[in-house]
N, C-alpha and C positions, 0 to 999 in steps of 0.2 A: 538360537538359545544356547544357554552355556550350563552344560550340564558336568557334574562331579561326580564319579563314580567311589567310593570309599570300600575296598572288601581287601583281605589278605587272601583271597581265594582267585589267585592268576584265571583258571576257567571260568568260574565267576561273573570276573568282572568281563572276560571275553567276552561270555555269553549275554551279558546285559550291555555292551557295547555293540554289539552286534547288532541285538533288535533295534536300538534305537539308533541306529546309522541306518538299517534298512528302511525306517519310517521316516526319514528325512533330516536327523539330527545328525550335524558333522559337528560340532563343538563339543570335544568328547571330550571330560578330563579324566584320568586315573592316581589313583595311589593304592599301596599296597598297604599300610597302616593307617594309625590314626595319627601318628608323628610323622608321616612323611605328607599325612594331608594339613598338619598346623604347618606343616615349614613351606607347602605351594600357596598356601591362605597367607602366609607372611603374620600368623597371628602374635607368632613372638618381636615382630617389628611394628607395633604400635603408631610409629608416622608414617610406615608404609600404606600406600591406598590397597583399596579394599582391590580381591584379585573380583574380575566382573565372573560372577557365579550367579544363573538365575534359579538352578535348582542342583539339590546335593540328594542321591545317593549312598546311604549310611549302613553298612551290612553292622546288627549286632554284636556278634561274637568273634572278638579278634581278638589277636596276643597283647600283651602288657595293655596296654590301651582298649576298652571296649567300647562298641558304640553308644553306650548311654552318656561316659563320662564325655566323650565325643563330643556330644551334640552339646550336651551343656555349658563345654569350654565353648566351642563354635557359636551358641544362641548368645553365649554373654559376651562376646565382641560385638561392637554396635555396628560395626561396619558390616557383618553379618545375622543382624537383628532379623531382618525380612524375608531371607532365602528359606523358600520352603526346604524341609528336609526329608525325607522318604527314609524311613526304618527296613534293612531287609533283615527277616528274623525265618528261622525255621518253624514249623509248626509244634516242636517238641520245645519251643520255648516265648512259648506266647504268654506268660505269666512277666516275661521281664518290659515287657511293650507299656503297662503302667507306667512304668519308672521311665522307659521313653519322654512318652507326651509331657511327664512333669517337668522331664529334661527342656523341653520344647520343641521335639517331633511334632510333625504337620500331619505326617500319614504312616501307611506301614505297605510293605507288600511280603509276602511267605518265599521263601525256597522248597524247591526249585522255582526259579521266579518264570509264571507263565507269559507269554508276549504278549497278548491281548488284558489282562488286567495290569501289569507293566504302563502298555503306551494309555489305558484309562488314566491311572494313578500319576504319571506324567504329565497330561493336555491339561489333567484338572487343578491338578497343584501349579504350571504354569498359567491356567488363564486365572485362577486368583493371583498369582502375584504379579500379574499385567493389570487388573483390576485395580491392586492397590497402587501400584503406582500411581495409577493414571489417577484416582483419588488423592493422593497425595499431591500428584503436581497439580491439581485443583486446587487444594488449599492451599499451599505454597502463590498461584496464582491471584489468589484471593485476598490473602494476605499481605503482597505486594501492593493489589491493587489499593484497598485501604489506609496504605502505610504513605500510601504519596496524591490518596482524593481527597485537595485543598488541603485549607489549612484551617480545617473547623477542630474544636477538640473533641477528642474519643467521646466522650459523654457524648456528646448529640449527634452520636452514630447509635446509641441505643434507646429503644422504645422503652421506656418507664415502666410502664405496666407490667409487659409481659418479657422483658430482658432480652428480648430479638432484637435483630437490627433494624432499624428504621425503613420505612418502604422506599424514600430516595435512596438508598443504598441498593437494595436490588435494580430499582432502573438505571442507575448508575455502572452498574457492574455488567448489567445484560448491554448496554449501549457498549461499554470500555472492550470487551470480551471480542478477542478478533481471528478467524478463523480463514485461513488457505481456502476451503472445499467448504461446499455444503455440507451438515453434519444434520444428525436428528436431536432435536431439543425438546426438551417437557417445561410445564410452567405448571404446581397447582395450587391451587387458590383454597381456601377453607375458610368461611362463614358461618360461624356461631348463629342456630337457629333462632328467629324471638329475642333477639338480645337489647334492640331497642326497648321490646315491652317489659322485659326484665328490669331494665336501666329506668324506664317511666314509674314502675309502681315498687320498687326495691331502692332506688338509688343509685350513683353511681359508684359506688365504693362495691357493691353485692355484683355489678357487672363487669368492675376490675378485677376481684377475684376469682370467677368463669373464666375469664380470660387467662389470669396467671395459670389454673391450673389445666388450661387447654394447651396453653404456651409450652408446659413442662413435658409434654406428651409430644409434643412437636420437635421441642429440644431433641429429645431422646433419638427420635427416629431422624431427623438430620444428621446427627452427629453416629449414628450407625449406617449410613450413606453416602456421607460427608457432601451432603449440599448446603444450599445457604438457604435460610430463613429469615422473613421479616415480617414488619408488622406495619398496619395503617392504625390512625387513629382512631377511626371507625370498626376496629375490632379484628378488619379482615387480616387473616393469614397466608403468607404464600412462600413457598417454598420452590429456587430455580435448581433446574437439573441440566445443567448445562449439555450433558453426553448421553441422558437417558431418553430411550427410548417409547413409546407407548403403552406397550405392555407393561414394562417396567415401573415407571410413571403410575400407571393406575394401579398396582399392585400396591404400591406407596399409600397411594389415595385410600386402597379398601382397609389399608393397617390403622391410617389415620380416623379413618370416619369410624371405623371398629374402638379401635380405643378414647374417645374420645365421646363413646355414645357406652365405655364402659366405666367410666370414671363414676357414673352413676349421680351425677350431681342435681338434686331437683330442681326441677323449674315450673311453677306451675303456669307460665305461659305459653307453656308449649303444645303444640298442636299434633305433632306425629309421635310423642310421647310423653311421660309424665316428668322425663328427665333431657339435660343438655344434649342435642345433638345439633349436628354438623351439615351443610353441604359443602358441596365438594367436586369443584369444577378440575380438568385436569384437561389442555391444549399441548399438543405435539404437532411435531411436523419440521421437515427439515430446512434449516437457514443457515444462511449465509453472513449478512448483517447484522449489527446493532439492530436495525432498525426492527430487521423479521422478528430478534429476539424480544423486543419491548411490544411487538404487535401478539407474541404466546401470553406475555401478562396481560396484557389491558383486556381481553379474550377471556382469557382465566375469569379474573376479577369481574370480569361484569355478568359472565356465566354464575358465577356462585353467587354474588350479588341477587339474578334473577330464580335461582332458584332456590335459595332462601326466600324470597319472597312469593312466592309460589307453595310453600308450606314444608320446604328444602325435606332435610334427612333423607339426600339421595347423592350417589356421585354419578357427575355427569360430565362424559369423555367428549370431546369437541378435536376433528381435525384442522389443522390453520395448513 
C-alpha cells in the first residue's frame, strides 16, 4: 500500500513513518508542505496520471498552506476523488476537523499521534478503499458485460414493473462471470407474501404497484452494495452478490425483509400480518463456474418460492 505522509513537522512525520514501516508498510511517501505535496500529486499537471496513493496522511496546521484548504484542493482532483485521507490535528484544535470532513476528510487522528489507534485508523480506511474498489470494478465488470449481451435493445433488459433488470439478465451475468479460484458467492431471492391472492381479488394493476414499491426498497439497498438486481415476471426478486459472503448476504436479507415489512403497505390477504411482507431465501457457498453460480439462484428462488408458500415472512439461509 501506498501511503502519503503530509506534516511540516520533520519529527512528525519521522515518528509516523516509523510506526508504519514497523507494521509492515514500506511504501512511505513524504512531504513537508501542502505545495510540496501538489507538486509530488502532479496536481498542477492535469494530463499527468494520477501518482498511485492508496492512503494520505494530512497534518492540519501548516505554514501558508493548511490542511483543510489541502484536502479540498486534493478531494477536487478526480484523479484523487477516492483516496481516503486521514486528518492529524492536535487536541487544542478540534473545533477546525468540521471544516475538515466538509473539505472531504475520511477520518482524523490527534497529536501526539499514538501507534495503536494510528495503524486502527490506517487498516480501516484502507480495507474501505479496497472494498470500493473492488465495487467498483464490479460494476465497471457489469457494465461491459451488458454493453456487448447480443444485440437485443436496452429496453428489454428492463422489467416494466418494477424498473430492475430482467431475470435473464442475472443468469446471464452469473453464467458470463469467470473466476481463477474458487470464491464465496451469495444469491438472494425475495418473494412478495400472498401476492397471487392480492392479484386475484385486487387486480393486476394493485399487485404491480406492491411490487414497484418493494422494487424501490430493493433499488436502494443494491445500489448502497453495488450488486445487481432483477426481477421475474411472477413478481420474484433477486439480488447477485457476486464476492459476498454468508454472513454478509443475510445481513442484506434482514435489511431487506425489515424494510420491506416497513413500508407498511395493507394487504388484507396476508396471513403473518395485516400488511406486505416478504420471504427471503438467501444461498452461499463457494464456486468456481458459471454453472455453481446459476445453481446459488435456482436454490434461491425455489427456497423463497416454498417459503412463501408455507405462510413465508421469514428469511431462510440455505448452504449450496
Amino acid at each position: 500500500m501506498n501511503i502519503f505522509i503530509v506534516d511540516d513537522s520533520e519529527d512528525s512525520r519521522d515518528i509516523t513513518e516509523a510506526a508504519l514501516f514497523t507494521a509492515g508498510y514500506r511504501d512511505i511517501t513524504s512531504a513537508g508542505s501542502a505545495r510540496e505535496a501538489f507538486a509530488k500529486l502532479n496536481l498542477d499537471r492535469m494530463n499527468a496520471p494520477a501518482v498511485p496513493i492508496d492512503l494520505m496522511l494530512l497534518d492540519i496546521v501548516m505554514p501558508e498552506v493548511d490542511g483543510i484548504e489541502a484536502c479540498a484542493r486534493i478531494r477536487n482532483d478526480t484523479r484523487y476523488v477516492d483516496v481516503p485521507i486521514i486528518m492529524v490535528t492536535s487536541l487544542g484544535d478540534m473545533d477546525s476537523l468540521a471544516n475538515a470532513f466538509v473539505a472531504g476528510a475520511t477520518d482524523y487522528i490527534t497529536k501526539p499521534v499514538n501507534r495503536v489507534e494510528l495503524l486502527a485508523r490506517v487498516r480501516s480506511a484502507l480495507k474501505l478503499k479496497s472494498e470500493l474498489e473492488r465495487r467498483l470494478a464490479r460494476e465497471r465488470e457489469l457494465l461491459g458485460f451488458l454493453s456487448t449481451w447480443g444485440d437485443r435493445r436496452a429496453s428489454l433488459w428492463i422489467d416494466q414493473v418494477t424498473g430492475l433488470l430482467v431475470g435473464e439478465v442475472a443468469e446471464a451475468y452469473l453464467t458470463a462471470v469467470t473466476e481463477h479460484h474458487a470464491e464465496e458467492a451469495s444469491v438472494v431471492a425475495l418473494a412478495v407474501d400472498r401476492l397471487d391472492m392480492l392479484r386475484a381479488k385486487h387486480g393486476d394493476d394493485a399487485a404491480r404497484l406492491v411490487l414497484s414499491q418493494v422494487a424501490v426498497v430493493v433499488q436502494q439497498t443494491a445500489a448502497t452494495v453495488g450488486v445487481l438486481a432483477a426481477a421475474y415476471p411472477n413478481g420474484l426478486i433477486v439480488l447477485v452478490l457476486p464476492e459476498l459472503g454468508a454472513d454478509s448476504a443475510l445481513n442484506l436479507a434482514e435489511t431487506l425483509h425489515a424494510d420491506v415489512a416497513a413500508l407498511a403497505i395493507p394487504n388484507s390477504e396476508a396471513t403473518a400480518a395485516d400488511h406486505i411482507t416478504a420471504s427471503v431465501a438467501v444461498t452461499s457457498g463457494r464456486v468456481r463456474s458459471g454453472a455453481d453460480r446459476v445453481q446459488l439462484l435456482t436454490r434461491a428462488i425455489a427456497t423463497a418460492q416454498k417459503t412463501a408458500a408455507n405462510g413465508g415472512d421469514r428469511i431462510v439461509p440455505v448452504a449450496v
